[in-house]
N, C-alpha and C positions, 0 to 999 in steps of 0.2 A: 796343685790339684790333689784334692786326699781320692782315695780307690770308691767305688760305687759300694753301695751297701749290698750287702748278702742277706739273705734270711737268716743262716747261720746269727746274724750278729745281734739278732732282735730275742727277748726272754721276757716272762712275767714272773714278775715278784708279788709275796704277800696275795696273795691271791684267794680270799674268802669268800664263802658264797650264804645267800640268808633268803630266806621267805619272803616274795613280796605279793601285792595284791593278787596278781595273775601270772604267778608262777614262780620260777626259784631266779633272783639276782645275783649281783656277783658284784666285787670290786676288787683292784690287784692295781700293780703298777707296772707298765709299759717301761724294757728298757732296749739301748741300744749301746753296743760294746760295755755293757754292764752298770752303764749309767741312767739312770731317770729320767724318761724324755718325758712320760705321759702319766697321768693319772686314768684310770678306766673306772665305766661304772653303771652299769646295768638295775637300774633300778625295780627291775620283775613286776614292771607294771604294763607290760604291754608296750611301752614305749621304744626311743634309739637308746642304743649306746649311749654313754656322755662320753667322751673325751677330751679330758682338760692337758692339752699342751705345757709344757712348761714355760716354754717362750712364744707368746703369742696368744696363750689362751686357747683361741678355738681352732686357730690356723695350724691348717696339718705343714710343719716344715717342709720344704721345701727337697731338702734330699730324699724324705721321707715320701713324696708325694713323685717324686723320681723312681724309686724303687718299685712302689704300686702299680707303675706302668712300662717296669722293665721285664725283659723277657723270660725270666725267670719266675717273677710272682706272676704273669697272664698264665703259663704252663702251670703252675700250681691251681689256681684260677680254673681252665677250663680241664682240669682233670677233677677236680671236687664236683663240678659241674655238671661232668658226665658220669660221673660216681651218683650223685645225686639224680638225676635222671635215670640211673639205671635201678638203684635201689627203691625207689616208687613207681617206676614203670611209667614213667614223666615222657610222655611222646609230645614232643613239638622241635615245629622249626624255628624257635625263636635261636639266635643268632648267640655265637659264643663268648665269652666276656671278654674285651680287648685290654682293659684296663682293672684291675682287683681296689675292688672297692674298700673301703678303712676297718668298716666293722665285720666283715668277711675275713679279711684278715686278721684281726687282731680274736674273731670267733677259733682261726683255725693254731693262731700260737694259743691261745688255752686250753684247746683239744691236745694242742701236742704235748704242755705243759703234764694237764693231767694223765695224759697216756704215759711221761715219764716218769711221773710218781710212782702210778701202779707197777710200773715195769722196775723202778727199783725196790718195790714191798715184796717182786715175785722174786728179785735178787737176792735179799735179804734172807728169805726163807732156804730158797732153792740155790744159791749160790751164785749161779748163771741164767740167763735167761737169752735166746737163740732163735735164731730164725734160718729154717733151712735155705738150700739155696732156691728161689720160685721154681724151678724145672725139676724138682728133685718128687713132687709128688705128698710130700709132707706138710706136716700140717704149718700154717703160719707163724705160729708163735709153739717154742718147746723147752723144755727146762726135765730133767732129770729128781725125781724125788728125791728129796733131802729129810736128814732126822730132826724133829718137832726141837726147834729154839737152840739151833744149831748155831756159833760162830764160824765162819767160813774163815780160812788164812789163805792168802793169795797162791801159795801151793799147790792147796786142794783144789780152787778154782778153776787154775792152770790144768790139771788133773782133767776137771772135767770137760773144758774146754777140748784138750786133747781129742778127748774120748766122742765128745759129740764130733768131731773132724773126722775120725776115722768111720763112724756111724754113717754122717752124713756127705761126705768130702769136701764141701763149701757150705760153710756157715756167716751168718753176719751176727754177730756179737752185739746185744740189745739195751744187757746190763748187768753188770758184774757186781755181787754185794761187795766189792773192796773198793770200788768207785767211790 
């Protein structure tokens, strides 16, 4: 019997986005422990997803279709939910998702995909990029100014790190430009 899938083990590759009728598209590839399950593809015209399976075509696999209804993606699932809800001021009693639907999912690995981009462009720049501890009163994302086109050496980094530790006593480490 192999282990249950994690979110951890799921990533998107190649992932370009283009102009389409009614709004901006997108296509990438879906992988799981680093391999190619899925093609993705968002044609910006208003329409679904497409998601082309590797094996089976349209048929979402079966471990894969396990995971969407494990407890870990429904928590993922109805905290977007209520994020969503709270950020439009969305009031209803409609009922909270028990099971995390394909394209919701695979919307929220390329939110995260793209958030790690950007978070390692701020690495890059800024060396480090931080997030205090939530109780600490600070703001959510924090990085230390760095000089314009600066190469960072794991030293310096270490340096900074330090130094935000002491600043803020519990930090979570977001992205390091020697990553």
């Amino acid at each position: 019997m192999t282990d249950p899938i994690k979110l951890e083990d799921f990533g998107i590759k190649g992932f370009k986005t283009f102009r389409g009728m009614e709004g901006h598209g997108f296509n990438a590839t879906l992988t799981l422990n680093k391999k190619d399950v899925a093609f993705l593809m968002d044609e910006g015209n208003g329409g679904e997803l497409r998601i082309e399976w590797k094996e089976g075509h349209w048929k979402t696999p079966a471990n894969i279709k396990e995971f969407l209804a494990s407890d870990e993606a429904v928590k993922i699932a109805i905290k977007r939910e209520l994020a969503f809800r709270e950020e439009y001021k969305f009031r209803d009693d409609a009922p909270l998702p028990m099971t995390w639907d394909q394209s919701d999912f695979i919307e929220y690995l390329i939110e995260k995909h793209e958030e790690k981009k950007q978070l390692k462009k701020l690495a890059k720049k800024h060396g480090l990029v931080f997030q205090p501890a939530p109780d600490s009163g600070s703001p959510k994302l924090s990085y230390y100014p760095g000089p314009k086109g600066k190469k960072w050496t794991s030293p310096e980094i270490d340096a900074i790190e330090a130094r935000a530790k002491k600043t803020h006593k519990e930090i979570v480490v977001l992205a390091r430009a020697d990553d």
